[in-house]
Structure formats: structure tokens, C-alpha cells
N, C-alpha and C positions, 0 to 999 in steps of 0.2 A: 398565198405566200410564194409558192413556188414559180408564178405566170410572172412579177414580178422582175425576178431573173430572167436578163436576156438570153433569146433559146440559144444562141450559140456558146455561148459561157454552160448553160445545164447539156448541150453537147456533148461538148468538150468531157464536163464532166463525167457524162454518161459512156463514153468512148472509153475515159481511163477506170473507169469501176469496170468495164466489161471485159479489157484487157488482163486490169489485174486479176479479176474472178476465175479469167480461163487458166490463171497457171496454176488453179487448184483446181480446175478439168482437169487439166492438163495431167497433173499430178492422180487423180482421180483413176483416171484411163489406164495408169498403168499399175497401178499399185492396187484395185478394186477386179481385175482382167484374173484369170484361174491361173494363169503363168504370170506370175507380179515382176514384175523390170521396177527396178530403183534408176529411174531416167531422170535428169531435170535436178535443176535447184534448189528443190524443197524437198527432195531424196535424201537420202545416204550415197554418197560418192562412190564407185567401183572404188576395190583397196586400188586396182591398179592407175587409178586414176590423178590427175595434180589436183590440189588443194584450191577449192571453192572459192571465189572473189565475190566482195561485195556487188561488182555489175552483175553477176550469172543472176541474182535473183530479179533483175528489171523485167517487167515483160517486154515481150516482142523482141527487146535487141540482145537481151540475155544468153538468147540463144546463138547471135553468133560469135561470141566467147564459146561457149560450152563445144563450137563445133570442135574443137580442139578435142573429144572426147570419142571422134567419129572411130578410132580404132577399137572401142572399146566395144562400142553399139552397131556399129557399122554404117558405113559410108552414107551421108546424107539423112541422117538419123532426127535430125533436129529441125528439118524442112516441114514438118508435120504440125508439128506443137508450134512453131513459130506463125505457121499461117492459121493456124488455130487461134494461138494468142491476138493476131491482127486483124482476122475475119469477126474475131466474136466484138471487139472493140466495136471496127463501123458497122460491125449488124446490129448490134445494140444500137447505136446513137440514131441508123437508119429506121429501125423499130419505134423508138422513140418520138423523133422527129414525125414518122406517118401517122402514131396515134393521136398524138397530140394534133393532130389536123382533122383528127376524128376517121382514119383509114381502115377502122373497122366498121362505116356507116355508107351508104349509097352514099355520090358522091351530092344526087340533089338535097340528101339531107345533113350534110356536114356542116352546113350554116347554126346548126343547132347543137352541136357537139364541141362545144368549147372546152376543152381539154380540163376539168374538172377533177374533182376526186376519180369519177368513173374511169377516167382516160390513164391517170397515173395509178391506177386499181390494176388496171387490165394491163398494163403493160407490166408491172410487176408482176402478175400472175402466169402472164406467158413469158415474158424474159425467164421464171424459174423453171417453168417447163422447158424451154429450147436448151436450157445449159444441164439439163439432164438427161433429155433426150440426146443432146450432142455425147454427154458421155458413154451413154448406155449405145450407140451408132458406130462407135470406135472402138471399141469392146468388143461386140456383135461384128465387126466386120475384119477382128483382127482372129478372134478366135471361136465365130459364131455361138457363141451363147451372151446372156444377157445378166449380170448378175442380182441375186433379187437386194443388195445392199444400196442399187441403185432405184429400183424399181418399188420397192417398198417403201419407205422412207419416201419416195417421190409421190407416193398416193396418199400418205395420211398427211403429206404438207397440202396436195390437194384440197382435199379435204377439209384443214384448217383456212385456208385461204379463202374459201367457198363460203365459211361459216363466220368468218372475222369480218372478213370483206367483201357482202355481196354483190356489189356493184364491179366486181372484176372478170364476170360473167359475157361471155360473149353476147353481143344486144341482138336481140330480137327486134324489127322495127317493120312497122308498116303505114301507107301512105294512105293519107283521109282525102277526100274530093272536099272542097271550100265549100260546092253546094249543100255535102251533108251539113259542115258545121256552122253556115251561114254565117261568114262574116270577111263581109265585103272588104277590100284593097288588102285581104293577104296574099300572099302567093297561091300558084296553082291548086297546092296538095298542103297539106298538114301532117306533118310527120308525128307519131309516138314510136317515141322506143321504150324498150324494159330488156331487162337482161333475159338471155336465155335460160328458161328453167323447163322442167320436167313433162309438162302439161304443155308446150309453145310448139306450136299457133295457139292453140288456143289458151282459154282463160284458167288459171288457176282454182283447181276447184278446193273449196270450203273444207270438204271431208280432209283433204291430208294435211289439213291442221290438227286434226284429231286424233287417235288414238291409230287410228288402220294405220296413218302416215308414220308415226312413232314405228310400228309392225313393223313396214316397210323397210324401214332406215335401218334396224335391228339386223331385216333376215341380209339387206344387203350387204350389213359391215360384216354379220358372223357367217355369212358364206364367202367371203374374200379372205376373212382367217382359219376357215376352215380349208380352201385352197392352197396358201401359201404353209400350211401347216405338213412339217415333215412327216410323213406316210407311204406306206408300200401294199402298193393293190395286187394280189395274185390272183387268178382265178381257174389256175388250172384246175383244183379239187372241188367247181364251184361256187356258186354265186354266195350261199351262207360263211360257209368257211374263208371266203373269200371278206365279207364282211368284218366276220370276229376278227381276222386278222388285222384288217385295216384299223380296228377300234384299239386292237393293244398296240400295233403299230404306234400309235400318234400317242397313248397313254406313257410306255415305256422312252422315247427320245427325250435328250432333254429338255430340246426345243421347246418342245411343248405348252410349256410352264410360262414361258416367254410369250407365245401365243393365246394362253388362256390370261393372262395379265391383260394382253395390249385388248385382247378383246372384253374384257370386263371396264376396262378403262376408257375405251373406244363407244361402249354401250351407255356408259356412263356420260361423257359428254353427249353422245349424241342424244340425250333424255333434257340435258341442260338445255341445249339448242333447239328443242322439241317445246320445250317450255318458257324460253324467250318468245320464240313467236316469229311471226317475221317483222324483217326482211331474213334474218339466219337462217330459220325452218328452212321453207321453199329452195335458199339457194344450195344447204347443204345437203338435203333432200334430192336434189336434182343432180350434185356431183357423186349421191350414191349410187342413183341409179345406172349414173353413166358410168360410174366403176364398173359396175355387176355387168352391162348389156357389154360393154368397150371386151374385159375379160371374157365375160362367157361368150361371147361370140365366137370370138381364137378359139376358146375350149372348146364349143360344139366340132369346129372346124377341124380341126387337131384329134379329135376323137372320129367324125368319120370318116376322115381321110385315115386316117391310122385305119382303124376295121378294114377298112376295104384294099387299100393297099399290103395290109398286114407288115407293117414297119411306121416309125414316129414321122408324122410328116412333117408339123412342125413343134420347135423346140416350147418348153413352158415358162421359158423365157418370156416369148412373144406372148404370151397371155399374161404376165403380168405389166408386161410394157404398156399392151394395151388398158387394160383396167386404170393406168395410170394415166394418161391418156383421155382416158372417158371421164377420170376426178378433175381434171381441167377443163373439157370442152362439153363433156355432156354426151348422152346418149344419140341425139340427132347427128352430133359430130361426129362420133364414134364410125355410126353406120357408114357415112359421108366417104370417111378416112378407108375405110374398108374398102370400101370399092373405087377410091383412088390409090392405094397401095400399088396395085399392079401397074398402073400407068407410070406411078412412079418407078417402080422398080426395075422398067425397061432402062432407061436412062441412068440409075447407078450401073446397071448388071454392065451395060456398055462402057462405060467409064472405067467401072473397075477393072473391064478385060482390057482394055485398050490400054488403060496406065499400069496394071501389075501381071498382064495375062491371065487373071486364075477368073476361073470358070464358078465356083462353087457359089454359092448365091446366100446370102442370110436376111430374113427376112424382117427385121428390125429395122432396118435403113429404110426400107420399104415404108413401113408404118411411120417411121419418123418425119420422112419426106411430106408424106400426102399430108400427115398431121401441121406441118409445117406451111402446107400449098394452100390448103383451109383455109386458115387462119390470115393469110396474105389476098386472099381471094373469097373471104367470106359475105363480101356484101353481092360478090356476084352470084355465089353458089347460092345463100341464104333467097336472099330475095328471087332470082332468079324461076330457081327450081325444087329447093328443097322446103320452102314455106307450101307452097300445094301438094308437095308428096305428103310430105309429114304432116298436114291437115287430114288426112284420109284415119288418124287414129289406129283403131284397133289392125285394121287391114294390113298395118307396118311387119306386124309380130308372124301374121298368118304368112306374107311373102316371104317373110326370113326362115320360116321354117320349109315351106314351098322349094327355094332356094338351095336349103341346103338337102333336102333330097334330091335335086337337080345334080348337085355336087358328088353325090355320095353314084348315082346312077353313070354319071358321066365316067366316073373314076373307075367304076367298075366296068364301063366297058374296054378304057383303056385298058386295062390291067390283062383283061382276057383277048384283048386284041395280042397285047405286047407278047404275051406268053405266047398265042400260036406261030407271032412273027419269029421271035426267039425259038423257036421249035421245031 
């Protein structure tokens, strides 16, 4: 129904949903931030402000009405949300436009990716990713923390997305030689693809259809609310006491109650999903696991840089930004993401000092970026390189722990460097 529509008319359209969506970023950014600003059109007006016009609410030109407000907020206040509100337009329509050419596939195999359910799957699936990751980046880099009302809420939409819509799965794809499949005047190679799931490269295996997979799905969701779950760990009087505490900790909050719902509720669908079968199983199976690796990764990280440094290295923010993150692209991504954060983050850190001066670094933009580089560069990184890493199996989990003692040794020798130099 949709291919029928000429692409620049569904453009077009896709330009003005993405505009307008952002001036509920837009709105998001400031009013979701721990110091909440009533900015924008869809605010409460400063008292001392003039009285709101029907253009203030248009996107993009909205905002230069509202400049009239620059004494309020300060000078050039509205330069931000405005290229927000015009950036997210043509990145969406450009978004759009490349998937529908099949721009998440090599390029020799986009003759086969005729922009289908799969194509307008996956671009919904990352369009809602980018405009949460864009909110939780402007947050994060206005007042370095990340709030979990963005990050939460952005992982069980994961989630659902994963389980509704499998096919919005980033594709896994590899090339067949003609001589295997013997049949003469096709082209060179014979492409299959399948969506990325848990088990990719390789073949999905039979058991986590069954009960272990069910296991699995369970311990992923109730250790993601067990995480996000409000608690206080002390360990000064040790490790038991330290326990008891953390169990009435999370007993006595209100929170709590909230937490033990969504995860009864959470356990519950995911048994439904476990019991459709696939295509649901496998793909929501596989955006659990890349919750749990995307999160616990930050966490391991965060925990022995903490010890060794003895101070918070990074915020828990970034742990659940990530987790969120892995509910969209998956555990291979995740790792992927990981190890281009830093390269990305040379390039915001530069940016940011150049346009604001300030030095301080938050490490969300970081994650958001590389997650965002993925996904624009997935046919090169996937096929490339990480289809033979990630064939290697078990050997993944052993390097990442390998890794992160590398991490924890390295840290500690800086630390005992820095102290003699200091000294």
C-alpha cells in the first residue's frame, strides 16, 4: 500500500511527522532534565513572559516568534530546539529514503531488499530509538546525568517492538557462491538475509525454544528490574549486613511495588511470547539478551573502574542508556557500540570545547553517537568484520572478561603513577 505512494510525497510526509515529533523532544529535554526549564510552546509561559500565539506552536519557524523571549532564557536560547526541530525532519526523511533502498544491506545485495514490511519495520524501530537517544544526549550533556524516565520506558518499548515486529531486527546477511547453489544465469553470489538475533552467525538453535530459553528471558527481564530498582548498598560493616540492608532497602521504598508489578507483568508477557513461538520468541529473546550484555557491560565497567579509582567513574545513567540500546540492536551491537564510543567521543569532546569551552565530558553522547555510526555503517562493520569475530562463539564472553582485567590493571597503574607524580 505504502510503495504505491510516490517516495517524495511519503518524504515529505516523513520530514513533517519528524519535525513535529521533535517539538515533543524538544519539550521532553527540558522538562524530563533534574533542573526542569518551562521552554518552548508546549510549556507554561515565564509569568514574565507575552502571551503565546497560535504560530509559537509550528515547528521549526516557531521558534523565531518565541525569540522574543531571549531575555527571559537568555540570549540565543531558541537556536538549539530550532535546529533540532529541522535536523530531526531531514534526518528522518534521509533515514527513511536510505532504508527503503535497503541501506541497512551490502550494497551488492540491495537488489533484494525492496523496501517491504521489513524495511518500514526497521526504520520505525530506529527512528524511536534516535529520538530517545537524541533526548537522553541533550540531558546528558546539559547536566551530565541521564534520566531513567527516558531510559526505561525506551527499553520495554524495545522490547515490545522486538516481539510485535520481528522483522525490524537489524539483518544479518551472507553471500552464497552460485556454484553451491547450482543454478546457472544468476548472478555471482546468492544473498540470504534474516534479522539479527541472539545465536547470529550462526543458526538458531532448537533448545531456546524451550524451557531453558523461557529461563533465560525471565533472569534477563528480572535482573534489569532488579537493577533499575531503587536500593542502597553500604558495605562499610560488611558484606552480610551489607546485604540485609540492601533487601529492606528495596522492600521499604515505594518504588518498589512499581518494580515488582512491572516485573510480574514483564514475566508474564514474556511466557506469552515464549508460547507463540517464533518469529516473537527468538527476536524478543535476543533484544533480552542485548538488554542484559548492552547494561551489564557499563555495569562491570563502572564497578571496576569505581574500585580501583576509588570514586564513580561512570554515572548509572549510562548503564541504563545502554541496556536500552542493546533492546534495539542486540548484544553483537552493543559490544560493537562499545568500542566505538571512544572514537566517537573524541569528536563531540572537541566540538563541545570549541562551541561552549567546557571541558567536562558525559559519556552518553559517546554511546549515542557510535550507536548511531552502527547503524549508518552497518553493512560495512556487520559483513566486514564483525560476522568472523562473532562467529568465534563462546571465545566473545572469555575476551570481554580478559578485557576488562586489562581495564581494571591499567587503571591501577595509572592511579599509582598519578599519586607519586602528585606527590
Amino acid at each position: 500500500m505504502l510503495h504505491q505512494i510516490p517516495l517524495e510525497v511519503r518524504l515529505l510526509v516523513v520530514f513533517l511527522l519528524g519535525a513535529a515529533v521533535a517539538t515533543q523532544l524538544n519539550r521532553a529535554i527540558y522538562r524530563l532534565a533534574y533542573h526542569r526549564r518551562e521552554i518552548g510552546p508546549w510549556s507554561p509561559p515565564h509569568p514574565d513572559a507575552a502571551p503565546r500565539r497560535w504560530p509559537d506552536r509550528l515547528p521549526i519557524i516557531g521558534w523565531l516568534g518565541l525569540r522574543r523571549e531571549a531575555p527571559l532564557h537568555g540570549r540565543g536560547y531558541w537556536v538549539r530546539p530550532l535546529l533540532i526541530e529541522l535536523c530531526s525532519g531531514f534526518g528522518l526523511a534521509a533515514l527513511y529514503a536510505w532504508m527503503m533502498r535497503g541501506g541497512l544491506l551490502p550494497e551488492e545485495a540491495r537488489q533484494i531488499a525492496a523496501a517491504g514490511a521489513a524495511g518500514h519495520s526497521q526504520f520505525l524501530a530506529h527512528a524511536v530509538l534516535f529520538a530517545l537517544m537524541l533526548v537522553a544526549t541533550f540531558i546528558d550533556l546539559d547536566e551530565q546525568t541521564i534520566p531513567d524516565e527516558v531510559t526505561v520506558p525506551g527499553t520495554l518499548l524495545g522490547l515490545l517492538l522486538a516481539a510485535t515486529l520481528p522483522q525490524s531486527a537489524l539483518p544479518d546477511f551472507r553471500a552464497f557462491p552460485v556454484a553451491a547453489w547450482e543454478a546457472p544465469g544468476t548472478p555471482a553470489v546468492v544473498w540470504r538475509v534474516a534479522g539479527l538475533q541472539l545465536c547470529s552467525p550462526q543458526p538458531w538453535p532448537a533448545w531456546l525454544n524451550g524451557p531453558p530459553g523461557l529461563w533465560i528471558g525471565w533472569a534477563c527481564f528480572l535482573g534489569w528490574c532488579y537493577a533499575i530498582a531503587p536500593k542502597t548498598w553500604w558495605t562499610r560493616r560488611g558484606l552480610f549486613p551489607a546485604l540485609r540492608y540492601l533487601a529492606v532497602s528495596i522492600w521499604r521504598h515505594p518504588g518498589s511495588r512499581w518494580i515488582a508489578a512491572l516485573a510480574c507483568a514483564g514475566c508474564s508477557g514474556l511466557t506469552l511470547a515464549w508460547w507463540l513461538g517464533p518469529p516473537r520468541w527468538p527476536a524478543l529473546l535476543s533484544a533480552l539478551v542485548g538488554m542484559a550484555v548492552g547494561g551489564g557491560l557499563i555495569w562491570a565497567v563502572r564497578v571496576v573502574a569505581g574500585s580501583v579509582l576509588g570514586r564513580e567513574a561512570m554515572g548509572f545513567g549510562d548503564v541504563t542508556l545502554m541496556a536500552m540500546i542493546g533492546a534495539f540492536l542486540g548484544w553483537q551491537s552493543s559490544l560493537i557500540v562499545f568500542f566505538l564510543a571512544p572514537f566517537a567521543g573524541v569528536v563531540i569532546a572537541v566540538a563541545q570545547w570549541l562551541i561552549t569551552g567546557r571541558k567536562d565530558i558525559a559519556y552518553g553522547p559517546f554511546l549515542c553517537a557510535a550507536a548511531l555510526l552502527l547503524v549508518l555503517a552497518w553493512p560495512q562493520l556487520w559483513n566486514g568484520w564483525g560476522r568472523p569475530v562473532f562467529g568465534m562463539g563462546w571465545f566473545i564472553p572469555a575476551l570481554l572478561l580478559v578485557c576488562l582485567g586489562l581495564m581494571g590493571g591499567l587503571l591501577a597503574i595509572w592511579r599509582f603513577l598519578s599519586s607519586r607524580l602528585s606527590g
